[in-house]
C-alpha positions in Angstrom: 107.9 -14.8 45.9 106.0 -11.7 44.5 104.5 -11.9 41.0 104.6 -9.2 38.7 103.3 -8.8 34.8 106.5 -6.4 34.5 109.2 -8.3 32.1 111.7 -7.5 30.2 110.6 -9.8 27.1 112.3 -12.2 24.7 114.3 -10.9 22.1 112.1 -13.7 19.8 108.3 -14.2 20.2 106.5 -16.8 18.4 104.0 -15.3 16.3 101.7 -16.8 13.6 103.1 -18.0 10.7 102.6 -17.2 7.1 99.1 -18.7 6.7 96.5 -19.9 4.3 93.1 -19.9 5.1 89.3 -20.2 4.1 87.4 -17.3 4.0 85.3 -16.5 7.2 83.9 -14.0 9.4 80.8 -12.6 10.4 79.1 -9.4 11.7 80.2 -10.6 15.6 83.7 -11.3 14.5 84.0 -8.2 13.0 82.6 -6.0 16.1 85.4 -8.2 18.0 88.1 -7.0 15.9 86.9 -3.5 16.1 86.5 -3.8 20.0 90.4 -5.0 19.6 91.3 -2.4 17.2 90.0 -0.1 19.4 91.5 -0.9 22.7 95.4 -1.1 21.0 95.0 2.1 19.8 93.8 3.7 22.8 96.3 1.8 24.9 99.3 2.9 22.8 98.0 6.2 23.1 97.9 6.4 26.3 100.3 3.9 28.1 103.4 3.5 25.2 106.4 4.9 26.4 106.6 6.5 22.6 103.3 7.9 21.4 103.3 8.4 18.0 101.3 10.9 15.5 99.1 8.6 13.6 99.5 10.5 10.2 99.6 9.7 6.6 103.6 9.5 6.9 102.2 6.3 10.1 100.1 4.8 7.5 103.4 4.8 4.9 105.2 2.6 7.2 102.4 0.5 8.4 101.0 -0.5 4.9 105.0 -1.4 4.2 105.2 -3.6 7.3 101.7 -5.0 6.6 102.6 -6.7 2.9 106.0 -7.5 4.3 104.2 -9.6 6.9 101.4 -10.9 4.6 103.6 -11.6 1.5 107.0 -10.9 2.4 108.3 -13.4 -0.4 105.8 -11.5 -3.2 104.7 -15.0 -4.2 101.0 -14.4 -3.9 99.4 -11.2 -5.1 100.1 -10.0 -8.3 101.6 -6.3 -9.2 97.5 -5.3 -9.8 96.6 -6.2 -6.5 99.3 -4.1 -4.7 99.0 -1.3 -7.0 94.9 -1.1 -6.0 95.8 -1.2 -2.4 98.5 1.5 -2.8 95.6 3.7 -3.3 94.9 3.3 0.6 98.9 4.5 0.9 97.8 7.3 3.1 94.8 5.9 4.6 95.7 3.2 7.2 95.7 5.8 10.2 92.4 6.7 9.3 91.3 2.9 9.3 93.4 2.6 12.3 91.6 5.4 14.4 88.3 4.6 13.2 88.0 0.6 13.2 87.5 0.9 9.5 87.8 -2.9 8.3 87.2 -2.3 4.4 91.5 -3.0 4.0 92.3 -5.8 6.3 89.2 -7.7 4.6 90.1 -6.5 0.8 93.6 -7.6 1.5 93.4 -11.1 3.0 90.0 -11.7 0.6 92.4 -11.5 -2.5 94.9 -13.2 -0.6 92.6 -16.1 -0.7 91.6 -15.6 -4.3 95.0 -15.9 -4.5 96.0 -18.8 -2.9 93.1 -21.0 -4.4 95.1 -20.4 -7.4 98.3 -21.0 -6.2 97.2 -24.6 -5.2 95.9 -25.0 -8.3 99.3 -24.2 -9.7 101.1 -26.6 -7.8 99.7 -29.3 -8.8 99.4 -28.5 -12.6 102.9 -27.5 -12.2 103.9 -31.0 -9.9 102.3 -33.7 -12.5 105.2 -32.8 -15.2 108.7 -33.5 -15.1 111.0 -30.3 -14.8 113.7 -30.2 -17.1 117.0 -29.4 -15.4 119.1 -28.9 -18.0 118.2 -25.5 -18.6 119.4 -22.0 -17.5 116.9 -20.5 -15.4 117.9 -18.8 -12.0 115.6 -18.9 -8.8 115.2 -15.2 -7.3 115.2 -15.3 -3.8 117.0 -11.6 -2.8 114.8 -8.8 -1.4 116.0 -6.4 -3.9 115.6 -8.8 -7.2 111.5 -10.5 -5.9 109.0 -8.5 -7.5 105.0 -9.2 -7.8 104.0 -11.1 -10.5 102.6 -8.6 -13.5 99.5 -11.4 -14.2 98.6 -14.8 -13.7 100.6 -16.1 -16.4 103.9 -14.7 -14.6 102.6 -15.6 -11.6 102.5 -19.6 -12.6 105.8 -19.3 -14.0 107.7 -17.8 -10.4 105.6 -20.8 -9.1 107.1 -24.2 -11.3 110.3 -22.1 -10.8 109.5 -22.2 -6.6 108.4 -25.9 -6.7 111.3 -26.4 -9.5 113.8 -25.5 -6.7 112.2 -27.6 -4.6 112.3 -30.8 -6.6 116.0 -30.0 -7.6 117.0 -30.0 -3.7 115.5 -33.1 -3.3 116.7 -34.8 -6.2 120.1 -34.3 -5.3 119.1 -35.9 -1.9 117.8 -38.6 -3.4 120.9 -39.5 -5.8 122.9 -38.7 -3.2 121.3 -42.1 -0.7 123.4 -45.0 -1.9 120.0 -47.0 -1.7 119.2 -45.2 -5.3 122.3 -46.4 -7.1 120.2 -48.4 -9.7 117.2 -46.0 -10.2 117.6 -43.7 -13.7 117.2 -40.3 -13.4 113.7 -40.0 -14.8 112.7 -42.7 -11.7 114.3 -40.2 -9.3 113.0 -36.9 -10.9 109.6 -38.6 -10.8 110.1 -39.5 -7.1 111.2 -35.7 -5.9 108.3 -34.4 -7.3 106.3 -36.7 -5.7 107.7 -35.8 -2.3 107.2 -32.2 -3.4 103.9 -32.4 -4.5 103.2 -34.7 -1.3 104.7 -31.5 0.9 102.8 -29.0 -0.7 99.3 -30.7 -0.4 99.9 -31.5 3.1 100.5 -27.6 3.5 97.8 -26.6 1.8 95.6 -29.3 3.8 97.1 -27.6 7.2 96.4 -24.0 6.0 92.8 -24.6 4.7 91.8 -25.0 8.4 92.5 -21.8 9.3 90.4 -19.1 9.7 90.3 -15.7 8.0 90.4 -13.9 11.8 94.1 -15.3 12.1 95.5 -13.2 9.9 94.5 -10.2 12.6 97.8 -10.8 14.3 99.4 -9.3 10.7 97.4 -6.1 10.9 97.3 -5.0 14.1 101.3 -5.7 14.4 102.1 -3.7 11.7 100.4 -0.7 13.8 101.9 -1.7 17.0 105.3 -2.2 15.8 105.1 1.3 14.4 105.5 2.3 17.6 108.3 0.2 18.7 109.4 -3.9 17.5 108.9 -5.3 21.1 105.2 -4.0 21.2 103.0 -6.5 20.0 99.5 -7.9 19.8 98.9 -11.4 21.2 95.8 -13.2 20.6 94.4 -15.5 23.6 96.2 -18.8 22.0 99.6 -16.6 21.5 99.4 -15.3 25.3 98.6 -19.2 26.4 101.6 -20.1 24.3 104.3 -17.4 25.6 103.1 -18.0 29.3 104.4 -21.2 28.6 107.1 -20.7 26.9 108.6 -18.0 29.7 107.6 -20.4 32.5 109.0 -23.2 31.8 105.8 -25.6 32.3 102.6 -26.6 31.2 99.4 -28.8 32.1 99.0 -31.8 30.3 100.2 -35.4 29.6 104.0 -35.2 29.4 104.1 -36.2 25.5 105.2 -33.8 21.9 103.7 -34.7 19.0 104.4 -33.5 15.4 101.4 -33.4 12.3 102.1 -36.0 10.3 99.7 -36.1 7.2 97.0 -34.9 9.8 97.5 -37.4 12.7 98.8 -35.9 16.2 101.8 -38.1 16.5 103.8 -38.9 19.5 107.3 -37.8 18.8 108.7 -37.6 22.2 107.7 -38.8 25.8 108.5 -36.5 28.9 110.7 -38.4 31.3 108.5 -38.5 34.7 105.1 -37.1 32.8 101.7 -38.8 33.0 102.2 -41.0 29.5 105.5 -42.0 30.7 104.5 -43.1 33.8 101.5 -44.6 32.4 103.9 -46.8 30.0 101.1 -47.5 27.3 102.0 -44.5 25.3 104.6 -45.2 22.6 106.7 -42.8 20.3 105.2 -43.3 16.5 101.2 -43.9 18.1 99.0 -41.6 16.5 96.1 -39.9 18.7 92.9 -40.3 16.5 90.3 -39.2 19.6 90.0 -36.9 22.9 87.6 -37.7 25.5 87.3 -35.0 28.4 85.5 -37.2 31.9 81.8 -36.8 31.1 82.1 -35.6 27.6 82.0 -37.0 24.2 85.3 -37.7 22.3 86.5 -35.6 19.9 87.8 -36.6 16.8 91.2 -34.7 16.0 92.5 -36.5 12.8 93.3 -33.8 10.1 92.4 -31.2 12.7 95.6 -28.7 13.0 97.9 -29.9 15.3 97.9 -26.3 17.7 93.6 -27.3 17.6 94.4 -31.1 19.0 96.7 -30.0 21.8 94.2 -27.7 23.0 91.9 -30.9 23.5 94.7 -33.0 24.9 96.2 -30.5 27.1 94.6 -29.8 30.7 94.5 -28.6 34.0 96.5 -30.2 36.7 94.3 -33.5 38.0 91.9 -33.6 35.0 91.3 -37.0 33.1 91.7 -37.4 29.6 91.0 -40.3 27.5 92.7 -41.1 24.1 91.8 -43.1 21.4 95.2 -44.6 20.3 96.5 -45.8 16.8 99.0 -48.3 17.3 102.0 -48.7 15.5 100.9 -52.2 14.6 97.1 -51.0 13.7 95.9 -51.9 16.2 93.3 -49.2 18.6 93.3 -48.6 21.6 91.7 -46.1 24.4 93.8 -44.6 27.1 93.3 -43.0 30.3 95.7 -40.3 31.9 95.3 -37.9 34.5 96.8 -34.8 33.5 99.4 -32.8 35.1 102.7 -30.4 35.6 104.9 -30.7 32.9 108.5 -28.9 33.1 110.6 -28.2 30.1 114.2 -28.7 31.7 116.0 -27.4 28.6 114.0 -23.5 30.2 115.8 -23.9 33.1 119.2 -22.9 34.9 121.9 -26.1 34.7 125.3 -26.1 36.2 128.1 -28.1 35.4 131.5 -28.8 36.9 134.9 -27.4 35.1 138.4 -29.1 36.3 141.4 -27.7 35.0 144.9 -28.1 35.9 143.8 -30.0 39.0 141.4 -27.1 40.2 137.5 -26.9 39.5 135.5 -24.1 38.5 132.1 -24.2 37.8 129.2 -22.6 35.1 125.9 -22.4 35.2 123.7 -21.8 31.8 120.2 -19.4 31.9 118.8 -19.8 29.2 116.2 -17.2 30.0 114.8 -15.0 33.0 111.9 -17.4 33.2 109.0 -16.9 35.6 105.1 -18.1 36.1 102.9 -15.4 35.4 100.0 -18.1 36.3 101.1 -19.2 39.1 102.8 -18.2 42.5 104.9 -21.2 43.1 106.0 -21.5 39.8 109.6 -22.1 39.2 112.2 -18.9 39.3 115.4 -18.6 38.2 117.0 -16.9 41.6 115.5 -19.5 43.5 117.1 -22.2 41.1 120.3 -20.5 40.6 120.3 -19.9 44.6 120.2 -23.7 44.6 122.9 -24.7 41.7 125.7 -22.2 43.7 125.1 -23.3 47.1 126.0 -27.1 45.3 128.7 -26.2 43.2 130.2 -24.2 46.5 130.1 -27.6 48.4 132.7 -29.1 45.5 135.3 -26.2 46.1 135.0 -24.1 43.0 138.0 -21.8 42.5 135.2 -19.6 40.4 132.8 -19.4 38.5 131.1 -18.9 34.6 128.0 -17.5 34.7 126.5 -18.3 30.7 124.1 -15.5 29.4 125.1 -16.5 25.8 121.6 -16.7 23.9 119.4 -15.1 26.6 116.8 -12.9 25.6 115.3 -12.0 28.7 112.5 -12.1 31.0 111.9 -11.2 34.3 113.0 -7.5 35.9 112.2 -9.0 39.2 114.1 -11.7 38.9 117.5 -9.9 36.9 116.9 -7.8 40.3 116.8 -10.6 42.5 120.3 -13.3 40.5 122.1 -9.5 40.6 121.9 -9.6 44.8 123.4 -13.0 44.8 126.5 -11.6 44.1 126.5 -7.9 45.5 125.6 -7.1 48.9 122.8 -4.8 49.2 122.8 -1.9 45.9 120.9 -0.2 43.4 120.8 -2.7 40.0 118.9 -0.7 37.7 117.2 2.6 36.4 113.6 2.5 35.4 112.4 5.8 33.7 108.4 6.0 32.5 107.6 8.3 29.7 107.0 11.8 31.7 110.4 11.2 33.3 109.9 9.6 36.5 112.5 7.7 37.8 112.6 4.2 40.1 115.2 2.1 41.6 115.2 -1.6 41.7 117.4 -2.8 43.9 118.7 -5.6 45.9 118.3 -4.6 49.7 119.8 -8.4 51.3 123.2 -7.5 52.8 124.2 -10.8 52.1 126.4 -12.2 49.1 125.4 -15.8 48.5 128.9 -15.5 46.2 131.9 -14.1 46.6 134.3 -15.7 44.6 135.8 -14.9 40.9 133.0 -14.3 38.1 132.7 -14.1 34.5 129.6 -13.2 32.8 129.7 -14.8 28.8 127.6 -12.7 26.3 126.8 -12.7 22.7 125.0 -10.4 20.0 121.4 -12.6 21.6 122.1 -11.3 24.8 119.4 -9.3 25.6 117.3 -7.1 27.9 117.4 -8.6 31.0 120.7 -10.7 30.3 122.4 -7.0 29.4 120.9 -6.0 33.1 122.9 -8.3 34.9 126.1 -8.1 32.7 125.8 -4.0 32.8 125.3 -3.9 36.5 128.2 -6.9 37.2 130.6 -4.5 35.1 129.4 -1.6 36.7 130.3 -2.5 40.2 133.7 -4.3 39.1 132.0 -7.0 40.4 132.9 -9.7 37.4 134.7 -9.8 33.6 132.3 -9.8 31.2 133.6 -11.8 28.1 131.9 -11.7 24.9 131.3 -10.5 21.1 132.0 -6.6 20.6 128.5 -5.7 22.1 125.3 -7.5 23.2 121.8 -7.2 21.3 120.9 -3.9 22.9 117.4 -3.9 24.0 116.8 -1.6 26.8 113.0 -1.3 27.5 110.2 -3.1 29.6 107.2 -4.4 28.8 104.0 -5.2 30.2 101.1 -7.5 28.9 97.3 -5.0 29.4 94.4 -7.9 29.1 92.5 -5.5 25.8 89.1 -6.6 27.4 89.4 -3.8 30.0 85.9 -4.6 31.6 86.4 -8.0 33.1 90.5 -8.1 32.7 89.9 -11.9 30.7 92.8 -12.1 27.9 90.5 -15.1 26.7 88.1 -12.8 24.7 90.2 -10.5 23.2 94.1 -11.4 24.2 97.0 -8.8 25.3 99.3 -6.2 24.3 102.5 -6.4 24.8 103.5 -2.4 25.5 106.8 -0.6 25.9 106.2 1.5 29.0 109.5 2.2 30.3 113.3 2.3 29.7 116.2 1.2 31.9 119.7 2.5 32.4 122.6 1.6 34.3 123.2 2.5 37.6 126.3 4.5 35.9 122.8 6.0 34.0 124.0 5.1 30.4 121.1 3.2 28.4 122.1 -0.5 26.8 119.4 0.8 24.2 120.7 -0.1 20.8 124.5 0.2 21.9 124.2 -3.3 24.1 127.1 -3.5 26.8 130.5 -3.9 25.6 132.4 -7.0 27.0 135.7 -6.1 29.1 137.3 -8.9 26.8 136.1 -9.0 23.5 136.6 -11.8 21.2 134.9 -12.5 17.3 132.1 -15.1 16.7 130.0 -15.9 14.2 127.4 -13.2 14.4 129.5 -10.4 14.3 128.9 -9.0 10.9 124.9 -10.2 11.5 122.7 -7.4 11.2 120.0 -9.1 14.3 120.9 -6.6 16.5 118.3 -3.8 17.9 120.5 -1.4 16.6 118.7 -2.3 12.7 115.2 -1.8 13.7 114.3 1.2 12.1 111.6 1.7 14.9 113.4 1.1 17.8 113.9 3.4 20.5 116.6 5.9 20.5 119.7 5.9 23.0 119.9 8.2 25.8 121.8 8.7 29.2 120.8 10.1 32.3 122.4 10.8 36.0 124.5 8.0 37.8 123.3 7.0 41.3 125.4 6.5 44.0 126.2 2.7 44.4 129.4 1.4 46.3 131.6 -0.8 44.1 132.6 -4.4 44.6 136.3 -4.4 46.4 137.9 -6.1 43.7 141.1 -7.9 44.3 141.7 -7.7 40.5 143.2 -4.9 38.0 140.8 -4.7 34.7 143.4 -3.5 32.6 145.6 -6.2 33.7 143.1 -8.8 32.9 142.6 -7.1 29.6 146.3 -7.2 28.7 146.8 -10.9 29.5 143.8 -12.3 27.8 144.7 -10.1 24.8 148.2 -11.7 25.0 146.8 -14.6 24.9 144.5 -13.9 22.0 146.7 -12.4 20.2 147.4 -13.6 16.6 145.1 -16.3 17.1 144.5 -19.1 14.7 141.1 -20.0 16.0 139.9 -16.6 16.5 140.8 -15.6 13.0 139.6 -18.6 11.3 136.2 -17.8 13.3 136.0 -14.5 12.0 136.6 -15.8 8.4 134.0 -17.8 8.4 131.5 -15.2 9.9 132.5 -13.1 6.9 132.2 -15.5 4.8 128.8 -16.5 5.7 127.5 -12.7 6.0 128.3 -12.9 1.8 126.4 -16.1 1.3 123.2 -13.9 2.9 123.8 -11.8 -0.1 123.0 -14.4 -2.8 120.1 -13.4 -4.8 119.1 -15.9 -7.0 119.7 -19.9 -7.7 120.7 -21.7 -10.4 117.8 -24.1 -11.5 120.4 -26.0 -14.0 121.9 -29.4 -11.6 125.0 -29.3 -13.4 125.6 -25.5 -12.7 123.4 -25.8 -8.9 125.5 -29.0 -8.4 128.9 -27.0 -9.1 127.9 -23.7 -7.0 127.1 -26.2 -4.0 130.4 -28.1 -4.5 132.2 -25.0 -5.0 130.8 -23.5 -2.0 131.9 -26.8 0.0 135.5 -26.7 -0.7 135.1 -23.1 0.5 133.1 -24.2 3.7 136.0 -27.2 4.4 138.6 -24.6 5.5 136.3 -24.3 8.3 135.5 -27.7 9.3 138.3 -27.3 12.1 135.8 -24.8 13.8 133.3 -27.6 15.3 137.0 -30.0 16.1 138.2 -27.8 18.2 139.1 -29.1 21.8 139.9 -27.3 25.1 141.7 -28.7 27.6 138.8 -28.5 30.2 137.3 -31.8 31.5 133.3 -30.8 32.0 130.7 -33.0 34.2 128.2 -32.6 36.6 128.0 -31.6 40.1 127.8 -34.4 42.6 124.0 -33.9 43.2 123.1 -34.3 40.1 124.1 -37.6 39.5 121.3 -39.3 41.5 118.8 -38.1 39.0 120.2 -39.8 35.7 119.2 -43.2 37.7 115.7 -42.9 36.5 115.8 -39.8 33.8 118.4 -41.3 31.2 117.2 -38.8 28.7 118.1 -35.8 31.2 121.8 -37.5 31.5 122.3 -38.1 27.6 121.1 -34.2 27.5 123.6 -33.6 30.5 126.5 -35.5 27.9 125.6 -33.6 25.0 125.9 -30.3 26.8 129.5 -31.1 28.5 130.5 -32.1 25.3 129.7 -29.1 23.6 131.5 -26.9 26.5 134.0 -28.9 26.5 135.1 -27.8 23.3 134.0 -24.0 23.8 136.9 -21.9 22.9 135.2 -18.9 24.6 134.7 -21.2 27.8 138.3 -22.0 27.7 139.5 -18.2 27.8 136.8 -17.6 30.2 138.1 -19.9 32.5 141.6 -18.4 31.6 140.0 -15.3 32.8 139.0 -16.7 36.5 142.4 -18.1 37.2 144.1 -14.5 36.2 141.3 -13.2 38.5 141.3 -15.7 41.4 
């Protein structure tokens, strides 16, 4: 199958996080960030859907966005600090168009200033008890956090951050019934401990890091100026979202987690080259890597992102780790590495039997595909496979789950759409001067024919709202669902910024906005979503996640229908709608859903916390006898009986951990209220 760099990209991206880090950089690292500065601005100026006038009012909004991302929690830099950067208010698009680095290095130098403070704070702060008995609040709201006015206020919002801290975990700890006989001084003393164990451990991970990663920060808070899905990636973030959209990786089949510096094996991949290997253990800590030929690295107290770049590997290669054992004792281990897939990327199905008959579902998680590599795994291909084997068990329809999916692929919307359509148009694609293109399914054949509903949610987005729109538009299924979907209609493309030798390992990508889709009915999902044929309340209703709060984001537009023939459905829509909302109606369940997505929309509102335990310990207890009248939410069970399909079953003789996935999963839509009206919906339908 043809590969394309065109995708309709997650609705979340990972992206650095909040960091601490040494100071560091030199005359070459500073003519690379220009050289990257450089490129982004001239490829937003000439490839971004939206150009934008880089102006002083640009520079307002970028500066915002910049301290949002570098101190978002105003825990750091004091009132001084920002109030001698503000003086660069209208500046940053100069900066910007010049490569000017005076600002990014002023700011993230007195960031570090900063931080060696902090930590000095900390522990100062952590080697005293706290006294809980008095009446001092814990600002955490956006409108109540403001910079510290000098060091001395600055130490105080810190033994009030790491007071919070302790007081969470005190509770914890008089809560364990193993604590019954400890006083309240031995706990206190204990928490703090933890706390103070925490925070060094943070400070030991963030130490490593270089000043250069906080270049990610800047440079986004020009790009996403232009639009929120437009994004720098550095080399390691590209590596990492190739992953992430494909579904697999080269390596040795194990996850490991930091503990106190040691790469620890928290997991083992069922049919990976440590689980095959059997020497491996969960709880070993990797203390060295040896490449064939090469001398062994030492990775302890090395970050763990740094370690799995030693242990990781191409498809064949030998590695060699030096193993802590959980009984002491060391050992070395050889592995060849190899092709790792993440089954919980990839499309599942499931059988559905209800009042004798059997329907079946199949979850996407995401439009994955391999960028890398042209045999990769695809979703049409796997989805081609899971309804040609629920088809063999007789399914009276089927659920098709876009609930959480953020996207991915246009080829591959393109290609799951034809499955169940003969040949059509699918979607509009408009550039930026206006020019128009198809994409559409041109096999006659329909690999599906029977009764379909599509489930959606508010994270239903981009790709996910491609299919849904273009199943609507052609009457071809119900779509069931919260009032709209997330509303992302634009397409992406990574451009390699070292645009002499194309090698995203020198410089990395950007992720750019260069087109929009529409409907074939030519309305845009931008910011509006699609809106479900049956609409029915869940808990992110009253969220505010949705595209439509981005105050960047690209405005909503329509443009001409094309001709497209619909489905010849044997069903009435209204009809449908009227029973299900009979159904609906009045509903206990429903209504007790939307109470608690109220509910939990006003706890987001809560500005500060109460550092007295009596008074914290009577808020929490308060707001658990509130929570209770919900409990019933997460009992609720449907009448549908959920397994899996016949050739599945083989598998769980060797992969025990896929079938205890497989139970958790039917368990979970077993007692899907929306599942159960869906499948309501395909017998009204069938």
């Amino acid at each position: 199958m043809r590969k394309t760099f065109v995708l309709l990209s997650f609705l979340s991206m990972c992206f650095l996080a909040f960091c601490f880090c040494t100071p560091g950089g030199s005359a070459t690292d500073d003519s690379k960030i220009k050289t990257i500065l450089k490129n982004v601005r001239n490829t937003l100026t000439y490839m971004h859907y939206r150009p934008q006038i880089i102006n002083d009012n640009f520079s307002e909004d970028v500066f915002n966005m910049y301290f949002e991302k570098i101190d978002g929690n105003k825990r750091y830099l004091l009132q001084s600090d920002y109030d001698e950067f503000k003086k660069d208010y209208h500046h940053l698009d100069d900066y910007f168009n010049n490569q000017d680095l005076k600002f990014f290095h002023a700011t993230i130098d007195t960031l570090f200033k900063r931080f060696a403070e902090t930590k000095v704070y900390s522990e100062e702060i952590l080697k005293k008890p706290f006294d809980f008995s008095k009446d001092e609040d814990f600002l955490i709201g956006d409108e109540v956090i403001q910079y510290a006015k000098n060091k001395e206020e600055s130490k105080e919002l810190w033994r009030k951050f790491l007071k919070y801290n302790t007081l969470t975990e005190l509770i914890r700890l008089q809560e364990d019934s193993t604590n019954v006989d400890k006083s309240f001084v031995e706990l206190e003393k204990e928490a703090r401990e933890v706390v103070a164990d925490n925070i060094s451990d943070f400070f030991r991970r963030q130490l490593q890091l270089k000043k250069e990663r906080y270049l990610t920060h800047y440079v986004n808070s020009f790009t996403e100026k232009y639009d929120p899905h437009t994004s720098y990636f550095s080399p390691d973030d590209k590596d990492e979202f190739d992953v992430s959209i494909s579904g697999q990786l080269e390596g040795i089949g194990a996850r490991l987690q930091d503990k106190k510096g040691h790469a620890t094996i928290m997991e083992l991949v069922i049919g990976g080259p440590a689980w095959k290997d059997g020497q491996l253990e969960v709880g070993d800590q990797i203390t060295h890597v040896k490449q064939k030929g090469e001398d062994p690295v030492n990775i302890v107290g090395m970050l763990l992102d740094e370690a799995i770049k030693h242990i990781r590997g191409k498809k064949g290669s030998e590695v060699t780790l030096t193993v802590k054992k959980k009984d002491g004792s060391i050992k070395d281990i050889k592995l060849i590495r190899d092709v790792i897939e993440q089954d919980e990327v990839f499309a599942r199905s499931a059988i559905i039997e209800d009042g004798g008959e059997k329907y079946g579902i199949i979850y996407l998680p995401e439009f994955y595909t391999n960028f890398n590599d042209r045999n990769g795994r695809d979703p049409s291909e796997d989805i081609t496979k899971e309804i040609i084997e629920l088809k063999k068990e007789n399914i009276k329809g089927l659920v098709f789950d876009l609930r959480f999916n953020g996207g991915g692929s246009l080829e591959e919307v393109v290609e799951i759409a034809g499955l169940f359509i003969p040949k059509g148009p699918i979607v509009q694609v408009r550039r930026s001067d206006g020019q128009m293109s198809i994409h559409e399914d041109k096999d006659p054949s329909v690999l599906y024919d029977g009764p379909l509903v599509i489930m959606v949610n508010e994270l239903s987005a981009s790709a996910s709202e491609i299919l849904a729109a273009a199943m609507q538009d052609y009457q071809r299924a119900v779509i069931v669902g919260s009032n709209k979907t997330f509303g992302k209609g634009t397409v992406q493309t990574f451009i390699p910024l070292d645009q002499r030798t194309y090698n995203p390992d020198e410089y990395g990508s950007l992720k750019l906005t260069i087109q929009k889709f529409y409907r074939v009915n030519g309305g845009s999902t931008q910011l509006r979503g699609v809106t479900p044929d049956v609409v029915m309340s869940d808990f992110l209703m009253y969220s505010d996640i949705s595209e439509s709060n981005s105050h960047d984001a690209l405005p909503w537009d329509q443009i001409k229908a094309i001709n497209f023939t619909p489905w010849a459905s044997t069903f009435n829509m209204e009809m449908v709608k009227s029973k299900s909302a009979e159904r609906l109606k009045n509903n206990s369940y429903l209504k007790l859903i939307d109470d608690a997505a109220r509910h939990y929309q006003e706890l987001e509102k809560i500005d500060r916390i109460s550092l007295n335990l009596e008074q914290y310990k009577a808020v929490r207890e308060n707001r658990e006898k509130q929570a209770k009248k919900f409990d019933s939410i997460d009992v609720y069970k449907s009448r549908l009986k959920v397994s899996s399909p016949a050739f599945e079953l083989p598998k769980f003789k060797q992969d025990t951990v896929l079938q205890e996935r497989r139970k958790n999963w039917h368990k979970n839509l077993s007692d899907d209220f929306y599942l159960e009206e869906s499948v309501n919906i395909l017998k009204d339908i069938s």
